[in-house]
N, C-alpha and C positions, 0 to 999 in steps of 0.2 A: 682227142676222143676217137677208140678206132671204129665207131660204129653207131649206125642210124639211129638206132635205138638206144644205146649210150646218152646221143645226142638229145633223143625225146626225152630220158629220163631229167639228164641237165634241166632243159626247162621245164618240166615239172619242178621241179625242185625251187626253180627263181619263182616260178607260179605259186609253192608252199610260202614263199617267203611275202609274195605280194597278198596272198589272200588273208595271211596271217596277220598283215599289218591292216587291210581292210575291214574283215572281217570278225578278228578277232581284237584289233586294238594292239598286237603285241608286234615292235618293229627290231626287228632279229638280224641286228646289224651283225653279231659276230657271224649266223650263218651265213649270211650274204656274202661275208670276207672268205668263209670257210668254201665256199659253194664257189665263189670266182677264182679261188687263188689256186685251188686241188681237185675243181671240177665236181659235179652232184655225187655221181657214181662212189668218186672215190669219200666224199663226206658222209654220203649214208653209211659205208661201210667204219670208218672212222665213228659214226656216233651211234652204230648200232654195238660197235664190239670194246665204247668206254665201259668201265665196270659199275660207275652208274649214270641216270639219267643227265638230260641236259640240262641247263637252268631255262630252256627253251622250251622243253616237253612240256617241266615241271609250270612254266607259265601259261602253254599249254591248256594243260590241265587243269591250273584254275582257273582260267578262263570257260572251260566247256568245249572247248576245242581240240580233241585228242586226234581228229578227221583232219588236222590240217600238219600233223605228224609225219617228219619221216618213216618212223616204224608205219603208221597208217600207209602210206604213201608205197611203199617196201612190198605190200601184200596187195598192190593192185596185183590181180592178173597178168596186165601187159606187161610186167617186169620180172617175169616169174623167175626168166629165164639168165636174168644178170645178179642172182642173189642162190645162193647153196641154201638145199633146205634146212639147215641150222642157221642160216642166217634169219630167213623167212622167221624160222621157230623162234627165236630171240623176242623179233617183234613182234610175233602173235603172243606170246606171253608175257612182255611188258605193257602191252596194249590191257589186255584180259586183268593182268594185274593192276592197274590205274583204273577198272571200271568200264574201259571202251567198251559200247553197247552200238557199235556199229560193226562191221561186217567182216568178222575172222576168217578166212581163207583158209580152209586145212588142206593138206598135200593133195594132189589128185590121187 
C-alpha cells in the first residue's frame, strides 16, 4: 500500500467486514479473502466496477444494512480523494437505487 490513507481505508474496510458480522449478522468471508489477498482499495474498486452487485451488498441489503456497504463506505468524505468521481457516482447510485436513506455525498 503506497500510502497513509490507502492504509486508513484498508482498515476501514476489515472494520466493514467486522461490523457487518456484528452488527448485521452477515459473516463475508469471501470479502475478508478479497480484502487480504488484493488489499481494501483495490476490492472496493473490483466490486464497485462488477456489472452487478455483490451477493454481499445484496445480503446487505436484506438485512437493512446498506451503511455497512462498500459503496456506503466509498462516499465517506475522507476517501474522496482515492476514488474518480465516477467511481464515487457508481456508488451514490447503486446506493440511491437499493433505497439507501442515509447520506449521499454529491461532488463538491
Amino acid at each position: 500500500m503506497s500510502s497513509e490513507l490507502e492504509r486508513a481505508f484498508h482498515d476501514a474496510m476489515i472494520g466493514i467486514y467486522q461490523d457487518a458480522k456484528s452488527l448485521a449478522g452477515y459473516n463475508a468471508t469471501r470479502f475478508l479473502s478479497m480484502v487480504s489477498e488484493s488489499g481494501g482499495l483495490e476490492t472496493a474498486r473490483t466490486l464497485l466496477h462488477a456489472s452487478n452487485v455483490s451477493d454481499g451488498y445484496t445480503a446487505l441489503w436484506e438485512r437493512g444494512h446498506l451503511d455497512l456497504t462498500v459503496e456506503a463506505e466509498i462516499l465517506n468524505p475522507q476517501w474522496h480523494s482515492l476514488f474518480t468521481s465516477e467511481e464515487r457516482e457508481i456508488a451514490r447510485k447503486r446506493l440511491s437505487e437499493y433505497g439507501y436513506t442515509g447520506t449521499l455525498v454529491s461532488e463538491p
